[in-house]
N, CA and C atoms of all chains as a GROMACS GRO file, in nm:
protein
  594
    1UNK      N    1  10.505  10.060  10.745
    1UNK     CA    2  10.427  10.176  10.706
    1UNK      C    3  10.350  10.145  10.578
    2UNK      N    4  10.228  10.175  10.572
    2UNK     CA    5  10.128  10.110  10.510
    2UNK      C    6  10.117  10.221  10.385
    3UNK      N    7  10.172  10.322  10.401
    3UNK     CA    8  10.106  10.464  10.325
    3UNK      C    9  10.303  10.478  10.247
    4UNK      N   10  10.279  10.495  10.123
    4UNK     CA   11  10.471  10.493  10.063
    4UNK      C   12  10.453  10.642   9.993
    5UNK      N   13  10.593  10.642   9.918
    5UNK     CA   14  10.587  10.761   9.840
    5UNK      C   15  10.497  10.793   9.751
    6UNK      N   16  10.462  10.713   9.695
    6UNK     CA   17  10.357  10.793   9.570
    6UNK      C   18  10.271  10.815   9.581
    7UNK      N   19  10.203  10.775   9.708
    7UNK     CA   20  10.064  10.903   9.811
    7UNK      C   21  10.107  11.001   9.734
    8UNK      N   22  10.239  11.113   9.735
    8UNK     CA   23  10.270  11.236   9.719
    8UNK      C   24  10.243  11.262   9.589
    9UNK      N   25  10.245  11.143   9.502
    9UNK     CA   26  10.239  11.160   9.362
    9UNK      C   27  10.107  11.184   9.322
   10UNK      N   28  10.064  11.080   9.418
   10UNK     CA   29   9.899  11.063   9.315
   10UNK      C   30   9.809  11.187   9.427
   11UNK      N   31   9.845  11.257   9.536
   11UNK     CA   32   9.772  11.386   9.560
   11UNK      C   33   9.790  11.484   9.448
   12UNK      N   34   9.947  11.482   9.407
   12UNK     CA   35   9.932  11.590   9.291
   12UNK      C   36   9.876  11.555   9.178
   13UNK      N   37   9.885  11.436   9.140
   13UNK     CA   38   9.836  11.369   8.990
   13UNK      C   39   9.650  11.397   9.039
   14UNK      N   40   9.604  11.401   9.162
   14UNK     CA   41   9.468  11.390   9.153
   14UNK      C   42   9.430  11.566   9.146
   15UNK      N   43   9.560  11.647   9.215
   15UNK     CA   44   9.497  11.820   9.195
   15UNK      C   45   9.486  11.842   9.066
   16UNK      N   46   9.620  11.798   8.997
   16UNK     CA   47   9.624  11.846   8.844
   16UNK      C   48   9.491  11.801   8.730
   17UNK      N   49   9.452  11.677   8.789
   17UNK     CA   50   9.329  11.653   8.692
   17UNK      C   51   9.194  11.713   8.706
   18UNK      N   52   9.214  11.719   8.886
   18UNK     CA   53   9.096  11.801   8.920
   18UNK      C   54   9.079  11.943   8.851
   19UNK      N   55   9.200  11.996   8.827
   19UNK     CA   56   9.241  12.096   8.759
   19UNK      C   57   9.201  12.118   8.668
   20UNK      N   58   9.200  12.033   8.553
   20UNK     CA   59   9.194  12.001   8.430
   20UNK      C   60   9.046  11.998   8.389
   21UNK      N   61   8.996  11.885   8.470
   21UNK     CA   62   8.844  11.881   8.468
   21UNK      C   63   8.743  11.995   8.497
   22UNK      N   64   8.844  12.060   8.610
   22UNK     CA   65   8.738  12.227   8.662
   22UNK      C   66   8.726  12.278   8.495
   23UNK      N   67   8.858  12.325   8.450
   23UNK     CA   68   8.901  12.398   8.382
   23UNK      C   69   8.780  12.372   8.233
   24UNK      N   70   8.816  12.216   8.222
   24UNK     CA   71   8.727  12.156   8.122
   24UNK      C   72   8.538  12.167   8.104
   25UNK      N   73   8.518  12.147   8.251
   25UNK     CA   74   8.363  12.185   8.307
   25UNK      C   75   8.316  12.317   8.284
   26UNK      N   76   8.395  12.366   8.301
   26UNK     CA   77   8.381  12.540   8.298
   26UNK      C   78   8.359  12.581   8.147
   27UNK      N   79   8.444  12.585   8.101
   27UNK     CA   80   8.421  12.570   7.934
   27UNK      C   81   8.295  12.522   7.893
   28UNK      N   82   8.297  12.411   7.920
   28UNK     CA   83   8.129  12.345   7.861
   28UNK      C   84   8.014  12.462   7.929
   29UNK      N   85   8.068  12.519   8.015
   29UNK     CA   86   7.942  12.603   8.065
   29UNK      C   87   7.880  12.536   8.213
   30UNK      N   88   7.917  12.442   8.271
   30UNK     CA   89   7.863  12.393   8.357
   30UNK      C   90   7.961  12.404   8.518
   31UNK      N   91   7.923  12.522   8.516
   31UNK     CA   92   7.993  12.569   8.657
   31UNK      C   93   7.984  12.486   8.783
   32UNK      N   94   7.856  12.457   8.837
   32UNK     CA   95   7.781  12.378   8.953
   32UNK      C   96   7.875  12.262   8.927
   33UNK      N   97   7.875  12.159   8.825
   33UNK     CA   98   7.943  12.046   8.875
   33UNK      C   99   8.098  12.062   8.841
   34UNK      N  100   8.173  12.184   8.785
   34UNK     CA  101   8.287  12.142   8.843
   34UNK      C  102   8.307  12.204   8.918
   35UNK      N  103   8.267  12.305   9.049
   35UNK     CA  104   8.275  12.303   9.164
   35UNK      C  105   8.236  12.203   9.297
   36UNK      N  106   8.145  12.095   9.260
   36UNK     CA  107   8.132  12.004   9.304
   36UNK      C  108   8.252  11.893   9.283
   37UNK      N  109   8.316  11.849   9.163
   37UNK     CA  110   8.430  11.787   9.152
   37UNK      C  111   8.516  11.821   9.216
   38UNK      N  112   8.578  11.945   9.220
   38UNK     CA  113   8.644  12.054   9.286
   38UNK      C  114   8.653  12.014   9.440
   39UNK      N  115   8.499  12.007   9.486
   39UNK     CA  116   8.499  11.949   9.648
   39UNK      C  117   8.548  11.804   9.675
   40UNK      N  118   8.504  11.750   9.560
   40UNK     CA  119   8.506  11.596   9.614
   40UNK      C  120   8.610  11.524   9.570
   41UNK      N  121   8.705  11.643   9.522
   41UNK     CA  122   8.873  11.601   9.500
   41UNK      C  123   8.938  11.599   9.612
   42UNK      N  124   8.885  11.718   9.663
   42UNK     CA  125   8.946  11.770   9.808
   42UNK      C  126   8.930  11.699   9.915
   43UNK      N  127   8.780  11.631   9.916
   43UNK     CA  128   8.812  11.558  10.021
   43UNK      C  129   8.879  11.405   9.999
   44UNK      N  130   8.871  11.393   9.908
   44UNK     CA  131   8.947  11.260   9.890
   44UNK      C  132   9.067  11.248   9.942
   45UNK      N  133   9.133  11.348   9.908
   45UNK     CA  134   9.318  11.429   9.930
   45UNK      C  135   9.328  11.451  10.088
   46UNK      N  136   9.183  11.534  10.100
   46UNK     CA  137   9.162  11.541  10.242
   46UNK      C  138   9.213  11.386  10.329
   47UNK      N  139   9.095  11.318  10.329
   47UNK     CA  140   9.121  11.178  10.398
   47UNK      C  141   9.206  11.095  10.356
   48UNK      N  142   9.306  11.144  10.294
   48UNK     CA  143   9.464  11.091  10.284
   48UNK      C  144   9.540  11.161  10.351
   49UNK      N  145   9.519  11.230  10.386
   49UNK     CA  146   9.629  11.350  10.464
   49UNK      C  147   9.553  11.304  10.606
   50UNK      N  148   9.456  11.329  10.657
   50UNK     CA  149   9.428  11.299  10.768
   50UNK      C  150   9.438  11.147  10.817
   51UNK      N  151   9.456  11.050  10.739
   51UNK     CA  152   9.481  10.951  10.797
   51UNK      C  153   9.632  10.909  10.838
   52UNK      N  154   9.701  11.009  10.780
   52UNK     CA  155   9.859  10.982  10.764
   52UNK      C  156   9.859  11.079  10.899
   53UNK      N  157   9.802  11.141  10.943
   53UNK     CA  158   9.844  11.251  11.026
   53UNK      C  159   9.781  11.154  11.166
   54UNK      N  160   9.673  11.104  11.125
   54UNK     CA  161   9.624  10.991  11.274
   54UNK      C  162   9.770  10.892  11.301
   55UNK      N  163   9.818  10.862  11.202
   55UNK     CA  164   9.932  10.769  11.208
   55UNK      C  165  10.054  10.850  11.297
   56UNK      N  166  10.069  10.921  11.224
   56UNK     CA  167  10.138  11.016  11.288
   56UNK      C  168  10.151  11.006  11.436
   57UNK      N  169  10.000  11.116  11.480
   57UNK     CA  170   9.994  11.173  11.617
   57UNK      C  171   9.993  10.986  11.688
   58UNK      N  172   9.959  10.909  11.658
   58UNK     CA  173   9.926  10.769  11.754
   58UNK      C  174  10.078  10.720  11.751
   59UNK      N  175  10.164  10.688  11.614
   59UNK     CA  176  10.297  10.730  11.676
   59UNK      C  177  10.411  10.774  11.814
   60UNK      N  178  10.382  10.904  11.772
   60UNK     CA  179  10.404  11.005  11.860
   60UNK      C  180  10.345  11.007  12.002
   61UNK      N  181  10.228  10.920  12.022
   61UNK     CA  182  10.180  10.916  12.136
   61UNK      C  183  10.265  10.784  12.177
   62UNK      N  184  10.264  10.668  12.097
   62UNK     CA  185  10.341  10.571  12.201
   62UNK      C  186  10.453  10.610  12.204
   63UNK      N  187  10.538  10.662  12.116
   63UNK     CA  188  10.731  10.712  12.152
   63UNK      C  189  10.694  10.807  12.268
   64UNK      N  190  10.628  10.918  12.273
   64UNK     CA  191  10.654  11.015  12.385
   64UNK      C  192  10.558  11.018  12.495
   65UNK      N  193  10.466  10.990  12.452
   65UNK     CA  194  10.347  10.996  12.565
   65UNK      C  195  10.328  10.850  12.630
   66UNK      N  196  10.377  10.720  12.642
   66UNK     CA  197  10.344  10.646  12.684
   66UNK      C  198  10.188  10.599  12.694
   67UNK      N  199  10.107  10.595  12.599
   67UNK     CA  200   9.976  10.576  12.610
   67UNK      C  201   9.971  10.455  12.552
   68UNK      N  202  12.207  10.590  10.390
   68UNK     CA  203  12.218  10.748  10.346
   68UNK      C  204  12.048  10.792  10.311
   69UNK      N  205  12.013  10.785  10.392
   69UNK     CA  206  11.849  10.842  10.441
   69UNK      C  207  11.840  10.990  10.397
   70UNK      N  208  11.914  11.080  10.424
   70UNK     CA  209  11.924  11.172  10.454
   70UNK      C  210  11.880  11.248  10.275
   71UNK      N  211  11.960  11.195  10.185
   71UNK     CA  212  11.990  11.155  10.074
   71UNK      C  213  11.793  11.161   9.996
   72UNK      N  214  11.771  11.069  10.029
   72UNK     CA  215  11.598  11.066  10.009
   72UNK      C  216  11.542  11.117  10.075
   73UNK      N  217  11.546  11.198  10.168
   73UNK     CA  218  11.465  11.275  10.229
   73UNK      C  219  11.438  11.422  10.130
   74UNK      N  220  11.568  11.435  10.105
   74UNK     CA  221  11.627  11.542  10.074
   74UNK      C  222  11.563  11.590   9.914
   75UNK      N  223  11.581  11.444   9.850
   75UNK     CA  224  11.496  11.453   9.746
   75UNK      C  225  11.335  11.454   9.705
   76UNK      N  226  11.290  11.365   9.852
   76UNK     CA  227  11.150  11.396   9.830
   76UNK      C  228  11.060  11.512   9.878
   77UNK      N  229  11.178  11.619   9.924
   77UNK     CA  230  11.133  11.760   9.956
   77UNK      C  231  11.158  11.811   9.804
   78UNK      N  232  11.237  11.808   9.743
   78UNK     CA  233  11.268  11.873   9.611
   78UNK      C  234  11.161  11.821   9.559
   79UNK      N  235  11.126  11.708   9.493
   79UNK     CA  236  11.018  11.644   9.427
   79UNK      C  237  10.877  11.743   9.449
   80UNK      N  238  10.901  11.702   9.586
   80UNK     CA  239  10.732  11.790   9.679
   80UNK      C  240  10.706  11.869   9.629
   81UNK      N  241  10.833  12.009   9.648
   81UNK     CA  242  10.832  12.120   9.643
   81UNK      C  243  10.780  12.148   9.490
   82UNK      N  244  10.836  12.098   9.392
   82UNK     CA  245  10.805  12.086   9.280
   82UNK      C  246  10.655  12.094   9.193
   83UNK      N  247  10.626  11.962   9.305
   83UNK     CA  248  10.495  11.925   9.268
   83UNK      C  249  10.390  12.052   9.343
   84UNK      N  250  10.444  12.069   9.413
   84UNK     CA  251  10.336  12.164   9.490
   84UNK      C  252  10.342  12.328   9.420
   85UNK      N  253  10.499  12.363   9.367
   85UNK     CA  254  10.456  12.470   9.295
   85UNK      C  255  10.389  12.461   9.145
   86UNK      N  256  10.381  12.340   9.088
   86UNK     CA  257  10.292  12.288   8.941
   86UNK      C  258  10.144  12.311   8.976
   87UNK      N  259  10.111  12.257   9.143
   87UNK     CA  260   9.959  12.261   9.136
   87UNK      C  261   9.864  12.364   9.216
   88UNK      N  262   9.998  12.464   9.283
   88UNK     CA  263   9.949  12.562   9.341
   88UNK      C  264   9.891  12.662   9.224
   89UNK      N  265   9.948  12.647   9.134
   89UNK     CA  266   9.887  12.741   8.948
   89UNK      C  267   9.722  12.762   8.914
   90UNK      N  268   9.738  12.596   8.942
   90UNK     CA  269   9.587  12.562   8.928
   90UNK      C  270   9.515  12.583   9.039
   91UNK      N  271   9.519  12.477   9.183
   91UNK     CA  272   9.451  12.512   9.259
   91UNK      C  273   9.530  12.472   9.398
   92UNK      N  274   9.505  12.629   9.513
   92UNK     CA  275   9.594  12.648   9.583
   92UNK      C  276   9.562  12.538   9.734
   93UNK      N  277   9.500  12.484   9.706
   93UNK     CA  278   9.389  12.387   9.808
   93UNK      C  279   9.446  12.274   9.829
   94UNK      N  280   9.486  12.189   9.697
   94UNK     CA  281   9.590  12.120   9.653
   94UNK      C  282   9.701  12.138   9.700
   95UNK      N  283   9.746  12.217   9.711
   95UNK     CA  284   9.870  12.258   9.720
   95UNK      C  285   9.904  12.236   9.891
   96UNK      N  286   9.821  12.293   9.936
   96UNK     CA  287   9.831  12.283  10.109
   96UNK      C  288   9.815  12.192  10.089
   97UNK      N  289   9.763  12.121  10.059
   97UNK     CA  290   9.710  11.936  10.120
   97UNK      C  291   9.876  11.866  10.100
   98UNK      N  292   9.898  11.867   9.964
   98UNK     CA  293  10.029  11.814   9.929
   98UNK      C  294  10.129  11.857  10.023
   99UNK      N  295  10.175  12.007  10.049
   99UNK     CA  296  10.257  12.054  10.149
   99UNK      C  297  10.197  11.946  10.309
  100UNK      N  298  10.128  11.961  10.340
  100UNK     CA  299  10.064  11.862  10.472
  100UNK      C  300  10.125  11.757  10.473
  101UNK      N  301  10.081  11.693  10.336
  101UNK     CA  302  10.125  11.542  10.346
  101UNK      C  303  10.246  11.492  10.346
  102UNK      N  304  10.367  11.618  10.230
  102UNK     CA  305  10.518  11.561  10.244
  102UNK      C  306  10.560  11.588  10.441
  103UNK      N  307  10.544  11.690  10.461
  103UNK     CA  308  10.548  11.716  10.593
  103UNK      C  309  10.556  11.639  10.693
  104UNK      N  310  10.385  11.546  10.650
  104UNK     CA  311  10.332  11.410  10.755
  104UNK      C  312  10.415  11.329  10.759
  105UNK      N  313  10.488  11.332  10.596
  105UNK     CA  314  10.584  11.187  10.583
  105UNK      C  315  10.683  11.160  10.593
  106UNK      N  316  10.756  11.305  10.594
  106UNK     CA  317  10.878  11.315  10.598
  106UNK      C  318  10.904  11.317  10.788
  107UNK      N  319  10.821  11.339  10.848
  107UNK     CA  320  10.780  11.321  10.988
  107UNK      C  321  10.754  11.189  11.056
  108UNK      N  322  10.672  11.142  10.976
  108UNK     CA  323  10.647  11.003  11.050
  108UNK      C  324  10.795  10.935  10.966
  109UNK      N  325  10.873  10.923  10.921
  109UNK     CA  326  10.970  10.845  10.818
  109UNK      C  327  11.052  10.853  10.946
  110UNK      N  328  11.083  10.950  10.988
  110UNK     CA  329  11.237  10.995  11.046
  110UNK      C  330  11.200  11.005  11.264
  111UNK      N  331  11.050  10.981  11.281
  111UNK     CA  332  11.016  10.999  11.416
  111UNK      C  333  11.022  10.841  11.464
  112UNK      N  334  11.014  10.755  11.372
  112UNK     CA  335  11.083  10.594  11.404
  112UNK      C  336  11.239  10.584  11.488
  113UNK      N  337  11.285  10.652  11.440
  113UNK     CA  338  11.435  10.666  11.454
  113UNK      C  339  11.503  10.701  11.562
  114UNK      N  340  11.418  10.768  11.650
  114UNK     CA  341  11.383  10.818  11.776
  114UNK      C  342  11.388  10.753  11.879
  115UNK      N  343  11.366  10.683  11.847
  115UNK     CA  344  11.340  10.477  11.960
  115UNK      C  345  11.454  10.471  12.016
  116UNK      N  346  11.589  10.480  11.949
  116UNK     CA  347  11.673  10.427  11.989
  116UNK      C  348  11.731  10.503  12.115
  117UNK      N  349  11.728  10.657  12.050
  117UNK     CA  350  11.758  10.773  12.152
  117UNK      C  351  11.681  10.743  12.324
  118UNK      N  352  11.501  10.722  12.234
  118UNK     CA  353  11.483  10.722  12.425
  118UNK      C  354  11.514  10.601  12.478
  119UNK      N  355  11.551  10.452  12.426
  119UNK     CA  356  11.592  10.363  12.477
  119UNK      C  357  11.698  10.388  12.559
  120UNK      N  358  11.784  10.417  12.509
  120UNK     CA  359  11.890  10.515  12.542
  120UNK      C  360  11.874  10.599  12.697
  121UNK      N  361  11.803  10.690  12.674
  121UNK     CA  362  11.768  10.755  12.775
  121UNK      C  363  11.743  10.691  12.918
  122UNK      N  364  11.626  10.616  12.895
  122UNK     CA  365  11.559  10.494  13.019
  122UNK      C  366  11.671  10.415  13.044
  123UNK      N  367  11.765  10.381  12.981
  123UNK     CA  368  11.857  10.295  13.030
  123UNK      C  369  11.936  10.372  13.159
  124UNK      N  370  11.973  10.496  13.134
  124UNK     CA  371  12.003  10.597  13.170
  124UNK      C  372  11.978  10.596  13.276
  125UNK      N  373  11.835  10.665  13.270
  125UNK     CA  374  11.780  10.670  13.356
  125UNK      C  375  11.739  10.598  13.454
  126UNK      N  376  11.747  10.462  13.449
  126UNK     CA  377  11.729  10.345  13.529
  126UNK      C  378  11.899  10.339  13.635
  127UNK      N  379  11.994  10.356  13.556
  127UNK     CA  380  12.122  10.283  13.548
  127UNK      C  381  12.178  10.421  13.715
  128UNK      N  382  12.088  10.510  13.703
  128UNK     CA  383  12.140  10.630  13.792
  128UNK      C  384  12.039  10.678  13.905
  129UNK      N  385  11.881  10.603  13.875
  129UNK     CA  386  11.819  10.577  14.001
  129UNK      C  387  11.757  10.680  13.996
  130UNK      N  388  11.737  10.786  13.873
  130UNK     CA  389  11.647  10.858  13.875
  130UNK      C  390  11.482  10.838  13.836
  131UNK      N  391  11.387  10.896  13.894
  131UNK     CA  392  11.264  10.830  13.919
  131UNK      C  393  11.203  10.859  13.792
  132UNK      N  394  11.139  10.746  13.716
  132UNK     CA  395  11.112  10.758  13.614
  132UNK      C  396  10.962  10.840  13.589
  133UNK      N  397  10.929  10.947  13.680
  133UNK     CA  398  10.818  11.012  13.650
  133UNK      C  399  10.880  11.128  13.555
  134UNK      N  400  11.009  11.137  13.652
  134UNK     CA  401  11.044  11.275  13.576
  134UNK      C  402  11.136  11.272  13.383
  135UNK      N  403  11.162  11.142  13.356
  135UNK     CA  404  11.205  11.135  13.206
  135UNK      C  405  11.066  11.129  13.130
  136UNK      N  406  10.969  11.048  13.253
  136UNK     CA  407  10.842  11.057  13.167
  136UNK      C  408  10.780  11.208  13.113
  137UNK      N  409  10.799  11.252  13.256
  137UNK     CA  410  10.751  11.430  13.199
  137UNK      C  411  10.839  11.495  13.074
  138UNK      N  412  10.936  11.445  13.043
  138UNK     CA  413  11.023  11.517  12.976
  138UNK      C  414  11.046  11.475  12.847
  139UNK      N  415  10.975  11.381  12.830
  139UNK     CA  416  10.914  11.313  12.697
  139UNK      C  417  10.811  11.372  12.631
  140UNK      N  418  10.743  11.363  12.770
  140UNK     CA  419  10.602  11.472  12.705
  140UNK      C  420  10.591  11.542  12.681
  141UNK      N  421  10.745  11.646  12.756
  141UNK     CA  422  10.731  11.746  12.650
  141UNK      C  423  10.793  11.783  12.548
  142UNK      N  424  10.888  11.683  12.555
  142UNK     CA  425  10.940  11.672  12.426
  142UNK      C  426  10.820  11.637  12.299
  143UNK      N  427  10.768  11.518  12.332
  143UNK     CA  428  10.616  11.487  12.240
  143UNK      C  429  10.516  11.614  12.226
  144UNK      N  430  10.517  11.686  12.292
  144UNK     CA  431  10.401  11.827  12.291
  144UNK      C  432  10.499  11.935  12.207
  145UNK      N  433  10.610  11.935  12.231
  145UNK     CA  434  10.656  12.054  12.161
  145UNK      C  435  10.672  11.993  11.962
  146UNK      N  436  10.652  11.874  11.998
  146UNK     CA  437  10.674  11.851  11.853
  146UNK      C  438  10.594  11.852  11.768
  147UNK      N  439  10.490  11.803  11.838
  147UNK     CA  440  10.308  11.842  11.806
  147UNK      C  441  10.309  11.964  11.750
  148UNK      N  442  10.319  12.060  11.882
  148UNK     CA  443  10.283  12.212  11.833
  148UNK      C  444  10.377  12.248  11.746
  149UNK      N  445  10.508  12.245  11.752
  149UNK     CA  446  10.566  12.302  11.629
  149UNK      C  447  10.510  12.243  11.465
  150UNK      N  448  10.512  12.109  11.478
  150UNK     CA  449  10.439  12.060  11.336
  150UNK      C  450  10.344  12.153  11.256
  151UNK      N  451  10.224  12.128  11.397
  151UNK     CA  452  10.100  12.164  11.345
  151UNK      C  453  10.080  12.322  11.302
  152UNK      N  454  10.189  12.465  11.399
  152UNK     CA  455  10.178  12.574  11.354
  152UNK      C  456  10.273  12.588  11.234
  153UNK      N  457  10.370  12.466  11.214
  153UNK     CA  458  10.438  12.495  11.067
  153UNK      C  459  10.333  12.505  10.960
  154UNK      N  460  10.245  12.354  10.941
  154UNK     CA  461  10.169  12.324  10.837
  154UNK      C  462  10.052  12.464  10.820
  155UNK      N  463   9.974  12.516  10.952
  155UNK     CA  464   9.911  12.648  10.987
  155UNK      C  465   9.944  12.757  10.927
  156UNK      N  466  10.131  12.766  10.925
  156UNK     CA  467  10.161  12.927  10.928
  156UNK      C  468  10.182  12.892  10.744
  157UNK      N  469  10.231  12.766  10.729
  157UNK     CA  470  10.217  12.748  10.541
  157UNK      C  471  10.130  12.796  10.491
  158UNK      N  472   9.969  12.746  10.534
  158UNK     CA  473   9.888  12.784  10.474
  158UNK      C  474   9.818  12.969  10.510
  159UNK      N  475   9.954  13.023  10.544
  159UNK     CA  476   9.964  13.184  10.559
  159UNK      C  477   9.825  13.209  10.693
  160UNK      N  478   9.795  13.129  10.756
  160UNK     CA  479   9.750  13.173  10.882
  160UNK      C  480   9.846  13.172  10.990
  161UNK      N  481   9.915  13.330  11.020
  161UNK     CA  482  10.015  13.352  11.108
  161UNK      C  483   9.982  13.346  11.243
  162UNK      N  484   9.820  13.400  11.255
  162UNK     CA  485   9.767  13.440  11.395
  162UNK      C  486   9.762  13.309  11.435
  163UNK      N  487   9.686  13.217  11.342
  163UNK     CA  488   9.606  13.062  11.408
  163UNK      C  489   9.797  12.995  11.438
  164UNK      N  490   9.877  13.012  11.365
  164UNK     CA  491   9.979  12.950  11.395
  164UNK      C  492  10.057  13.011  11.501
  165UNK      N  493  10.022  13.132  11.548
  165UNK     CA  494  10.094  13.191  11.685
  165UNK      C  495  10.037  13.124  11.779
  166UNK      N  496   9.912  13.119  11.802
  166UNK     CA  497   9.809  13.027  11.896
  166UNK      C  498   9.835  12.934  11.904
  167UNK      N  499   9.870  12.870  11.842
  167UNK     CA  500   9.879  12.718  11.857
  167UNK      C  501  10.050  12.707  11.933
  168UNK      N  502  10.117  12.784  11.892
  168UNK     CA  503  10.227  12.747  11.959
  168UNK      C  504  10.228  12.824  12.126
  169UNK      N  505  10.149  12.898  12.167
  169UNK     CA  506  10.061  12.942  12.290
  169UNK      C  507  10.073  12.841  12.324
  170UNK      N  508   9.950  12.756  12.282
  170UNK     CA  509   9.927  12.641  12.350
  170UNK      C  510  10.012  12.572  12.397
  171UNK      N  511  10.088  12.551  12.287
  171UNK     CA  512  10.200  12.437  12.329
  171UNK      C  513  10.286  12.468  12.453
  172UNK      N  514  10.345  12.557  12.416
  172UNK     CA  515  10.439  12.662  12.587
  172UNK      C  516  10.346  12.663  12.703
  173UNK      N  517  10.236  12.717  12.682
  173UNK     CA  518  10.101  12.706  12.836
  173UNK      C  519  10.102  12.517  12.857
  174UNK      N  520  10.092  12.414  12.763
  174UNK     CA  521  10.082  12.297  12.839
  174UNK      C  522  10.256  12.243  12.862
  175UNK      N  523  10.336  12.258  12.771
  175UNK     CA  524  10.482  12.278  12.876
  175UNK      C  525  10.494  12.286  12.976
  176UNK      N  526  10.453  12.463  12.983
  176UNK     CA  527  10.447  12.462  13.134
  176UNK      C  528  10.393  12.381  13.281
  177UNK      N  529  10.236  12.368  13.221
  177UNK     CA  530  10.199  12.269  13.310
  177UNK      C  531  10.268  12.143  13.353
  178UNK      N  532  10.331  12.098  13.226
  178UNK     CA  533  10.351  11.989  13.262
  178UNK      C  534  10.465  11.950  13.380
  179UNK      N  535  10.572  12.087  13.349
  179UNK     CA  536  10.713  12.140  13.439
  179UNK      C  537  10.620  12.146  13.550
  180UNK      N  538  10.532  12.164  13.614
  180UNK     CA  539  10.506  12.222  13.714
  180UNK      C  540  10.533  12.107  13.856
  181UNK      N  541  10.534  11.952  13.851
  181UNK     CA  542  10.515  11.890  13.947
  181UNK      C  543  10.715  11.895  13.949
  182UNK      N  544  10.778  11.923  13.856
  182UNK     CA  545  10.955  11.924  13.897
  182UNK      C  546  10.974  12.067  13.931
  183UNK      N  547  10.916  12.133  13.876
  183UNK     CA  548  10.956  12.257  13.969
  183UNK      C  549  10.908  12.283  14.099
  184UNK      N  550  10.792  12.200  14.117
  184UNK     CA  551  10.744  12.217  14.289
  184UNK      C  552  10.856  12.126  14.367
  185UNK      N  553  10.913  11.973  14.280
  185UNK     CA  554  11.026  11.947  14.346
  185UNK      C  555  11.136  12.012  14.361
  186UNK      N  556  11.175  12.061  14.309
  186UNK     CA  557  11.316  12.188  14.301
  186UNK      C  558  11.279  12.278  14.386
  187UNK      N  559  11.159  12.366  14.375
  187UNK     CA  560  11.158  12.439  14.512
  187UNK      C  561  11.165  12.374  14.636
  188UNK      N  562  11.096  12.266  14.651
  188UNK     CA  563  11.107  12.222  14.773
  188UNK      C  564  11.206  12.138  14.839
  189UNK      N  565  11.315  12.129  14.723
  189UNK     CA  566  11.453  12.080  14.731
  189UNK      C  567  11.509  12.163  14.791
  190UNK      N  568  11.496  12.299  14.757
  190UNK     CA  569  11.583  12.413  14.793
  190UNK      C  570  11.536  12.420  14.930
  191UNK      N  571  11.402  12.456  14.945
  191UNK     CA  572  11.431  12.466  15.071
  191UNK      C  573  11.412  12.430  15.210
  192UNK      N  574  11.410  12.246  15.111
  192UNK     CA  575  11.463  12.168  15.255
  192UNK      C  576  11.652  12.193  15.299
  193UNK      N  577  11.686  12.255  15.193
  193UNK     CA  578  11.840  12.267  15.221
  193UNK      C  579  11.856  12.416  15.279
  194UNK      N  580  11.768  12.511  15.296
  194UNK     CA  581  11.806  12.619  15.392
  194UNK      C  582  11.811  12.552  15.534
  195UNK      N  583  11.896  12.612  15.607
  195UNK     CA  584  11.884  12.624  15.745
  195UNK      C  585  11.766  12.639  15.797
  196UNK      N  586  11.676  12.640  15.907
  196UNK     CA  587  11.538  12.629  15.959
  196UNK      C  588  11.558  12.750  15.998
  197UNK      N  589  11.470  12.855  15.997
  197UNK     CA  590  11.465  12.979  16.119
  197UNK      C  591  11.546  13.080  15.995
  198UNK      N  592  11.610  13.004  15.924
  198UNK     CA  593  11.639  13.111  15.822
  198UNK      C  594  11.600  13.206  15.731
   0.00000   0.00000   0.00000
């Protein structure tokens, strides 16, 4: 398995900064780009989760589905 | 003692996911998703041995291997759908997570359908004729 524990770590280590940075952006007055950071945290997190979940279901397809 | 680290990297999770649900709740589902994914794919390895198991079985008693195959699948489909309306009903969509487990029971069913046409027609090649 190619994907270990601290995936789990560094999704939260990447919300909390994203966090940080919204929080920080906002302050300065510049709304637009930390809602843009905001997105492009998400998908990052995003296509870590979805690739673990392709692993997953292809898994699950050779144990049960014989494919 | 697996069981042991599993156990802890739900506590950890859980942890982490109520620190960043504060900030942002988006995060938070994703993280919930992912311990989920992993704690899933970690422990669905393990599984191997069981259906090895099974087919041996099943070989060893001459039963036709369409029907352990069907019964895999749905074992594999119900595990699907339960996953996917867990991670669904987390992120507090109850309806989208009722649906989805719809699904799963409607293709169940289908899939029962070629052993239950054998079972009926088991039965009643064993009535009497004219009966």
């Amino acid at each position: 398995m190619d994907i270990d524990v601290s995936a789990i770590f560094q999704i939260a280590g990447i919300g909390i900064i994203i966090a940080m940075i919204h929080t920080l952006l906002k302050q300065m007055g510049k709304e637009e780009v930390a809602h843009w950071v905001t997105v492009i945290g998400f998908v990052v997190v995003l296509f870590m989760v979805v690739r673990l979940l392709n692993d997953l279901f292809q898994e699950i397809k050779t144990i049960f589905l014989f494919q | 003692m697996e069981i042991i680290q599993i156990v802890g990297l739900g506590l950890i999770a859980t942890v982490l996911i109520l620190v960043v649900r504060e900030q942002k709740p988006m995060f938070a589902f994703l993280l919930a998703a992912f311990t989920g994914l992993f704690i899933f794919l970690y422990i669905i390895g393990r599984i191997d041995t069981v259906i090895s198991m099974l087919e041996q079985l099943a070989e060893q008693t001459g039963i036709p291997s369409i029907y352990l195959k069907t019964i895999l699948k749905i074992i594999g489909i119900a595990y699907i759908a339960e996953f996917g309306a867990q991670i669904v009903r987390d992120a507090g969509q109850e309806g989208v997570a009722s649906k989805i487990e719809f699904a799963g029971k409607v293709l169940i069913l289908v899939m029962a359908v070629p052993i239950i046409h054998v079972i009926v027609e088991t039965v009643l090649g064993l009535m009497p004729p004219g009966g």
